[in-house]
N, C-alpha and C positions, 0 to 999 in steps of 0.2 A: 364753334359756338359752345359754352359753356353749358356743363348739364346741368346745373343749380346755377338758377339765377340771384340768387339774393346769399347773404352771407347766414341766414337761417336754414340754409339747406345746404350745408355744407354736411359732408361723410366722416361717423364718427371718427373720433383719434385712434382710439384703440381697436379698431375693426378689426384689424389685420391680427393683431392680436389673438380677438378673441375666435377670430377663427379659426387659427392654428391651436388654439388651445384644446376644441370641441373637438377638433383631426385630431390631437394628440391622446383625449380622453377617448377617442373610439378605440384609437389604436391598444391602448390600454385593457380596457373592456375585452375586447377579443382577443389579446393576449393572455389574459389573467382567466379566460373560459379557455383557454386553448392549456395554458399550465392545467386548471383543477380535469381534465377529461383527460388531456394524455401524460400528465405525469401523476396527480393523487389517483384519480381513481383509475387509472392505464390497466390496472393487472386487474382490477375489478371486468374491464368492457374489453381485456383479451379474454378474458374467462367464459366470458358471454360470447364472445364472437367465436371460439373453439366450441362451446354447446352446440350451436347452430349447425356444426358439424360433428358434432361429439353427443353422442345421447349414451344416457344410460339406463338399464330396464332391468327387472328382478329376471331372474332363472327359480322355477317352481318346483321345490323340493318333494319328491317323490314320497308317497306315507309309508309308515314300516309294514313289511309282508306280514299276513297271519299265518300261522302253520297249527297244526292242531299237533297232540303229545308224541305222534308217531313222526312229524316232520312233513304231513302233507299240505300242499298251501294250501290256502281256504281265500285267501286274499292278494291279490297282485296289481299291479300298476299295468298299463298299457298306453301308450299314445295317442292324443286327444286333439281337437284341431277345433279350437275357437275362434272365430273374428272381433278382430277391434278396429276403433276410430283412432286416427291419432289427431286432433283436433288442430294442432299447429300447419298439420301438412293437406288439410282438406279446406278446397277453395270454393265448396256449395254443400254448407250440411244439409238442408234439405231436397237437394239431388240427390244424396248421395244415401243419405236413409231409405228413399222412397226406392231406389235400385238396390240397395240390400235385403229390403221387403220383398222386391219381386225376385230376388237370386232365392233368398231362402224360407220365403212363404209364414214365413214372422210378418203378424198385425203393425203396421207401420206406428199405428199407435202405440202400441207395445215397444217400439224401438224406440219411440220418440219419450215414454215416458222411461227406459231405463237409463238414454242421455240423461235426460233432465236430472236425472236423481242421482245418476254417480257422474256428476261432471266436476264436481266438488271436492270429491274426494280424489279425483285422478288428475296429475299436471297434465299440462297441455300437451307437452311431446313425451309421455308414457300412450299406449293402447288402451281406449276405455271399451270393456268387454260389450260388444250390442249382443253376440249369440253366443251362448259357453260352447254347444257344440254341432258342429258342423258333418256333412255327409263328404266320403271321399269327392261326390261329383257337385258336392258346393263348394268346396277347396277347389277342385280343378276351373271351374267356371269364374272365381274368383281373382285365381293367379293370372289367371288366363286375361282377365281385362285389368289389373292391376295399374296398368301404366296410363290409362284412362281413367284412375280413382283417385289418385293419392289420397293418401289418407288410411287408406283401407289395410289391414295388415292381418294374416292369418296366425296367431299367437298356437302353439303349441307348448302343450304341459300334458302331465300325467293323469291318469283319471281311473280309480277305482276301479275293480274286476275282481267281484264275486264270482269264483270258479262253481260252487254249489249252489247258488242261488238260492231261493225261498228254504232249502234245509236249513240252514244255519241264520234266517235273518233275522230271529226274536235272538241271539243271542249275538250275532256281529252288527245288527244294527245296520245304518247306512249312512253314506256322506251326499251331503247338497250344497247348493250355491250359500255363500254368507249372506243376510241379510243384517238390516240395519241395525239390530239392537245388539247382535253380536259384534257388528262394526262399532261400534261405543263402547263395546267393553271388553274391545282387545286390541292395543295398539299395531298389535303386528298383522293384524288381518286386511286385507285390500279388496276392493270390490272384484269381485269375479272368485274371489279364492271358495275352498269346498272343505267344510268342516264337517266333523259328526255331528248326526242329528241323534241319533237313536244307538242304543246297543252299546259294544265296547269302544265304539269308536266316536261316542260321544264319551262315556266315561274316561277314556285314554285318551283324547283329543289331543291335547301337549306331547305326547308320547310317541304317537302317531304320525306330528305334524311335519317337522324337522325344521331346518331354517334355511329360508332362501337365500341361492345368490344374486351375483349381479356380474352383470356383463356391459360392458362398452362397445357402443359400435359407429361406425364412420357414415354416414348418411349423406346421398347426394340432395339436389333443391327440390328431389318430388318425394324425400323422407325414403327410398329403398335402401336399404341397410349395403355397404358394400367391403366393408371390412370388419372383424368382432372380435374383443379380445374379451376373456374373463378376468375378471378384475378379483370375485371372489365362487368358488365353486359352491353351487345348494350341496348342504349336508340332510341324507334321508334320514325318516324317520326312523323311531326305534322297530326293530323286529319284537314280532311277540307269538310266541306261543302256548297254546290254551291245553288248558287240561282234555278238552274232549276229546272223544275216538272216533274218528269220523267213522271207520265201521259200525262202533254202535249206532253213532248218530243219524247216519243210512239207514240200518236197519231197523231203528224208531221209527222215523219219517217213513219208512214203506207200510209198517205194524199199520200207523195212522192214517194211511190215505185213505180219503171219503169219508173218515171219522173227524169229530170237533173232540179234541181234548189234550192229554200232556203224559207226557214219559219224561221221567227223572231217571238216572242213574250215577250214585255216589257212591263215592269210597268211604266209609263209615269212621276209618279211624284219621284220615287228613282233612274232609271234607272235598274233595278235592269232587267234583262233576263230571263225569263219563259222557252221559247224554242229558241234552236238555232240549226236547223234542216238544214244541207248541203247532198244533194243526186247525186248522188250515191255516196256510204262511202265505205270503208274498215274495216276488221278487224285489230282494232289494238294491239290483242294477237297471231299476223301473227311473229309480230315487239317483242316481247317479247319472242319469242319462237326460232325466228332466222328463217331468209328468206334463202332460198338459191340465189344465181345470179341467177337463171332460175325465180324464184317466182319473185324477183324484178324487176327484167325487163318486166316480165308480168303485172305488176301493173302498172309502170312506163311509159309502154308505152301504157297502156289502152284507147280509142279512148274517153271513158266514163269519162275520168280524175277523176276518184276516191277520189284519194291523193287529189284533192283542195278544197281548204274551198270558197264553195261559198259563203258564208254568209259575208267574209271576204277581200277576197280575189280575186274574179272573178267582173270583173265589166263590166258595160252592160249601155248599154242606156234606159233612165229611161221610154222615151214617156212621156205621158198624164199626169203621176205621178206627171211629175216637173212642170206643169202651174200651183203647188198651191205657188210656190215658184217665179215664173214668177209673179202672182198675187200677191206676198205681195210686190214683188219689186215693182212693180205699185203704189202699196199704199203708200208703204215708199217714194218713189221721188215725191208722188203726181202728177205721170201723170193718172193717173186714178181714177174715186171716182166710188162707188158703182153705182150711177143712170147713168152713161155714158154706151151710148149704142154702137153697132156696128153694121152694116147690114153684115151679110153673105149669098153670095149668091153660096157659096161651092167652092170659088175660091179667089186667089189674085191674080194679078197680079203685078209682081217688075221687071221691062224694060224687057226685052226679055224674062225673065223665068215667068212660073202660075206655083204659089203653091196652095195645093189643101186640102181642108177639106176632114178629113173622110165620112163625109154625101157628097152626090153626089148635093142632091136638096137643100146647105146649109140651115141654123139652121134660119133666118131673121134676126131681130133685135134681139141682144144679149147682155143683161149686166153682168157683173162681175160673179151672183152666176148663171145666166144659162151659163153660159161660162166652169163655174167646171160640174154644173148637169150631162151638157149633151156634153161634152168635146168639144166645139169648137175650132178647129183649127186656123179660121181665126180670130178670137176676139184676139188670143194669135201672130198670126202675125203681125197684126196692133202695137200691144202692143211692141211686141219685134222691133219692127220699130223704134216707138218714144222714149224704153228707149235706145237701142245702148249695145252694149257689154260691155262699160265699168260700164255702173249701173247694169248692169243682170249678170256681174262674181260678182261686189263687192259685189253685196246682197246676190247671191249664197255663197260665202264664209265664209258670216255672218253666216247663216242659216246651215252650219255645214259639207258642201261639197269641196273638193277637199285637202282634210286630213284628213288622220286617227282619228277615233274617240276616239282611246286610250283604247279600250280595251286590258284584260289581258293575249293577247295570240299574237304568233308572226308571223312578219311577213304580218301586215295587208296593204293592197293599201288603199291608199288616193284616188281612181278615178281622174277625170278629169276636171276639169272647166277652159275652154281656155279662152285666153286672147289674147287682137293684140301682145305685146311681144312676149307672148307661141309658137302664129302664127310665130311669123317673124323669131324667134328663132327655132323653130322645122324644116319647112318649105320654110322659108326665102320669105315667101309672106306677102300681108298689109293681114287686116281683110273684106273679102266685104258684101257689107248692104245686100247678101241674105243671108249668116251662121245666121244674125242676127234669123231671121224668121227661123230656123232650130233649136236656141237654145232653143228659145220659146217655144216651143213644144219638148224639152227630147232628141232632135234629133244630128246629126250631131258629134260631137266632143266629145258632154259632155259624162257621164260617174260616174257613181255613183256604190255603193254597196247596197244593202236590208239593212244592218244595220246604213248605213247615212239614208237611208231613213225611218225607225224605228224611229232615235234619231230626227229627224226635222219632222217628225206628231207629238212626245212627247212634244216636243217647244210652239207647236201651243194649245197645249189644260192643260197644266202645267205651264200656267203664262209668257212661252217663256223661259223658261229655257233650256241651250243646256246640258244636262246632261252627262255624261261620263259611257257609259252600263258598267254593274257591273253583275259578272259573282259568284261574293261569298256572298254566306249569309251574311245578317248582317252588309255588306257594307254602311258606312253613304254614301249619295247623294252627288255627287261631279260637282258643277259648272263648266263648261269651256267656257261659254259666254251667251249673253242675244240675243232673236232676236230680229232685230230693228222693233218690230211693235207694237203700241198700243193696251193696251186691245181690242178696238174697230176695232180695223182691223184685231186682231187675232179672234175675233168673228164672222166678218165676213166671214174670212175664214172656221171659225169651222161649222156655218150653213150653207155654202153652201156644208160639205162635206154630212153635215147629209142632205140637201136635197136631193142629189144625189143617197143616200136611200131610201127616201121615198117617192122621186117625180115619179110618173107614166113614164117619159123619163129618170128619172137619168139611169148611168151606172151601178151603183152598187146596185140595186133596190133589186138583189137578198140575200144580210144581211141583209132584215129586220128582226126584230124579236120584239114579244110580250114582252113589260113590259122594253126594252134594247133602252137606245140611242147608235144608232150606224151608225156611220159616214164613209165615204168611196172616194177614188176616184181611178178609170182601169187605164192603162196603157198600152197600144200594142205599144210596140217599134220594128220598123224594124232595121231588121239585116243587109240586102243588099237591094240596090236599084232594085224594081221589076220589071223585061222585062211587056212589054205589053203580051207574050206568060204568062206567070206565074199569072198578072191580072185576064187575062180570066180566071183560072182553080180555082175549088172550094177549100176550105181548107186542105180539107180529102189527098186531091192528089197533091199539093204540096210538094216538097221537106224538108224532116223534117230540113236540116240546110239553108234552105233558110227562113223557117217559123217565122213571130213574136216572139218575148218576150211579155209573159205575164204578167203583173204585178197586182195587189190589196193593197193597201197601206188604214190601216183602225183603228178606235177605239172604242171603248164600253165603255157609263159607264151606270151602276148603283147601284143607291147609293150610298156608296164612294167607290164602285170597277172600275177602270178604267185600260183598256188594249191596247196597241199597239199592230196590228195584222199585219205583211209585210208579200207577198209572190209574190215570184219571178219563176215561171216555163220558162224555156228555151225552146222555139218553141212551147210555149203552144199558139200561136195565139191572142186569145182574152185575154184581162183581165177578165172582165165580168166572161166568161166561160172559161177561163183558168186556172183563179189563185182564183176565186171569189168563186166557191163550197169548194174549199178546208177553206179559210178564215171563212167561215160560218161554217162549220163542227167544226173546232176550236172554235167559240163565239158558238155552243151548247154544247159544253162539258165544257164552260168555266163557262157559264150561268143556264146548263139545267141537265148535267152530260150523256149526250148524246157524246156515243164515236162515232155514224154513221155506214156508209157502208164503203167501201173500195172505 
């Protein structure tokens, strides 16, 4: 029987046709995808399909060592053991966090937000760092279940070691993990890497850092690395060696234990920096190792301020220090010559206020170098009378104060040198003629650091040169102004400081020493203005933060060795015997090879 019965149901003509047409057009289609995958892009998805087996991963260039002038290291590299994710090869991220949680007692949350945050920045089959660093027995525990993790991968690189720890950490600073805004503004940086934060190793960071390499390695289907070849070897960072002496710089740090304050030591004619001793310090392998929030807010908010560079950074009122800078302004404007005298009679008086000398029964007639000898107060009021504030900031500014000296670390204060502007402008008052006689004497406004005061002793006895302290071997000497004083007035500055030593009333009587010129002038700068209740009471019992600053501001030569010696102790009261034993234990170890008592 016919399957159409009528001639309207008859099967088209071309059927057969079109069907072989629609075969023929398939065939077509899957040939013409079969050309563009395995012969246009073929080298493209071998490429991919050797990845799959082929990864490749940085090698973490080592930082350059520190050595301080003698060649001792200060800074070293050591082996480091951090975990990563490798997200291609892990088949339950959140299994696998919450079991790294429990291996290494890291806040699951805490791992969960530093995926989140560098998953972006790290390809899939590189290691994304969850912990920088690990304990030998979280390594062990880890390798140990590995083949139950994949994904998991113990990343080893170099990691920072402070051989002296909190001695040198106001001046090497320390390295931490990068964060993001350093990730923005340096291409070569990767999540996990450890830049300087602080010290020389934030200023030399580039120097420091070296360049990564890179290594290839053959990976089986659960990501365990089984063959590695280096494709390009990490080149270390640069080495660097500093000008300091680690002996002296030991023997600073021991001067200041239990004390808050700063010891400088400079070579007067390079600028170059022997010691730069800030107390109390911190470890700066605390910062390397990874603080937790509890640690850093213990530091941070320590009453002892740790973390500040006094040397640098902390600034104080200078006292006594600053009449030799008061003195030279004299010189220079020519309102005072060496034979002009002054009667003190332990008092001034300026209309309704009496300013007052240290000595009760004043000093009598006083010229220029017993003015420094034996610190008169009022010889330096009268003075700062007749120059006025505006020749006592302009000479102060000369002479190397109320800006940064330019040293190689950050972050430094310029201290303080007011001016009727500064005034009117801070304040919004005029200047009145008694601050005058307040700045005269180190007091009131002004504001200096131990390292201004360093760099302007070295001025006075290196020709007047303001030199620019220099923290790295080998540094040529670098000019950044001249004092305005003539040989002959910077002489006479220089002998009245060495009288000051060796005069039977000088202040600083106590640096003398056999076969050594050595020159000197105290400092007791007040903190707060003293009640008459606080007058009466001895030192001992006084309030330590109501107590003096100390200062010693000092030089040595002999021979052709010549040394700048500052030291700064906070509520150490006197200079003399505040800052002065410490100064002299220094020029015996300098001179005699005598490291002292404690």
């Amino acid at each position: 029987m016919s399957l159409y019965e009528s001639k309207t149901q008859q099967p088209p003509k071309n059927g057969l046709l079109l069907l072989q047409g629609l075969i023929l057009l398939l065939f077509c289609i899957f040939a013409l995808r079969f050309w563009y995958l395995q012969i246009h892009k073929g080298e493209y998805f071998s490429e991919q399909a050797r990845n799959n087996q082929l990864r490749q991963d940085n090698l973490y260039a080592p930082r350059g060592l520190i050595r301080d002038r003698n060649g001792e290291l200060l800074a070293v590299n050591e082996p480091a053991y951090a975990l990563g994710i490798v997200r291609e090869d892990c088949k339950d991220l959140d299994a696998t966090l919450k079991t790294v949680s429990e291996w290494t007692g890291v806040d699951l949350a805490k791992l969960k937000k530093v995926f989140k945050k560098s998953r972006r920045r790290v390809k899939p089959f590189e290691p994304l760092i969850l912990v920088p660093n690990l304990t030998f027995e979280q390594v062990a525990v880890i390798e140990a279940n590995s083949l139950h993790w994949p994904g998991l991968e113990v990343v080893v690189r170099p990691r920072r070691k402070y051989l002296q720890g909190p001695l040198l950490s106001h001046v090497l600073g320390y390295v931490s993990e990068v964060d993001e805004a350093e990730l923005e503004d340096d291409s070569d940086l990767a999540v996990g890497d450890y830049v300087g934060k602080q010290g020389l190793e934030y200023v030399l960071e580039k120097r420091f850092r070296g360049i990564k390499g890179r290594r290839q390695s053959e990976v089986d289907a659960t990501g365990r690395r089984l063959k590695q070849r280096i494709l390009n070897p990490p080149i270390a960072g640069e080495d660097i060696d500093l000008s300091i002496d680690l002996g002296l710089q030991e023997l600073g740090g021991k001067l200041l234990e239990g004390k808050a304050g700063a010891v400088v030591v400079m070579n007067p004619d390079n600028g170059q920096i022997l010691a730069f001793v800030s107390a109390p310090s911190y470890d700066n392998n605390a910062f390397t190792d990874g603080l937790s929030q509890k640690q850093w807010v213990a530091l941070r908010d320590d009453p002892r301020t740790p973390l500040q560079n006094r040397v640098i950074q902390s600034v104080y009122p200078p006292g006594s220090v600053f009449k030799m800078t008061v003195a030279g302004a004299g010189l220079h404007y020519g309102v005072v010559t060496p034979e002009d005298t002054v009667y003190c009679p332990g008092h001034m008086k300026l209309g309704k206020y009496v300013f007052r000398c240290w000595k009760k029964g004043g000093h009598g007639e006083t010229d220029l170098e017993k003015s420094l000898v034996e610190s008169c107060d009022v010889y330096y009021y009268k003075l700062g009378k007749k120059l006025g504030i505006d020749r006592m900031s302009e000479y102060a500014f000369a002479a190397g104060y109320g800006k940064p000296t330019g040293i190689s670390l950050p972050h430094e204060k310029g201290g303080l040198i007011p001016t009727r502007k500064w005034k009117k402008r801070r304040f919004g008052e005029i200047w009145h003629p008694g601050e005058n006689l307040n700045f005269s004497i180190g007091q009131g406004y002004v504001l200096v650091t131990p390292l201004q005061v360093a760099r302007s002793i070295s001025s006075l006895i290196n020709g007047g040169r303001l030199l620019r302290p220099q923290l790295l071997a080998g540094e040529p000497a670098e000019e950044q102004g001249v004092l305005p004083l003539t040989d002959n007035q910077r002489e006479l500055i220089r002998k009245a400081m060495i009288a000051t030593v060796d005069k039977p009333r000088g202040t600083a009587r106590r640096l003398r020493m056999k076969g050594v010129v050595v020159g000197g002038k105290t400092g007791t700068a007040q903190v707060v203005k003293l009640t008459d209740e606080l007058k009466k009471m001895k030192d001992e019992d006084i309030p330590y933060k109501y107590r003096d600053h100390a200062w010693m501001a000092s030089f040595a030569e002999k021979g052709t060795q010549r040394y700048v010696v500052v030291c700064m102790v906070e509520h150490g009261l006197h200079g003399g015997s505040g800052a002065g034993p410490i100064v002299k234990a220094i020029y015996d170890y300098i001179f005699k090879g005598k490291k002292g008592k404690k």
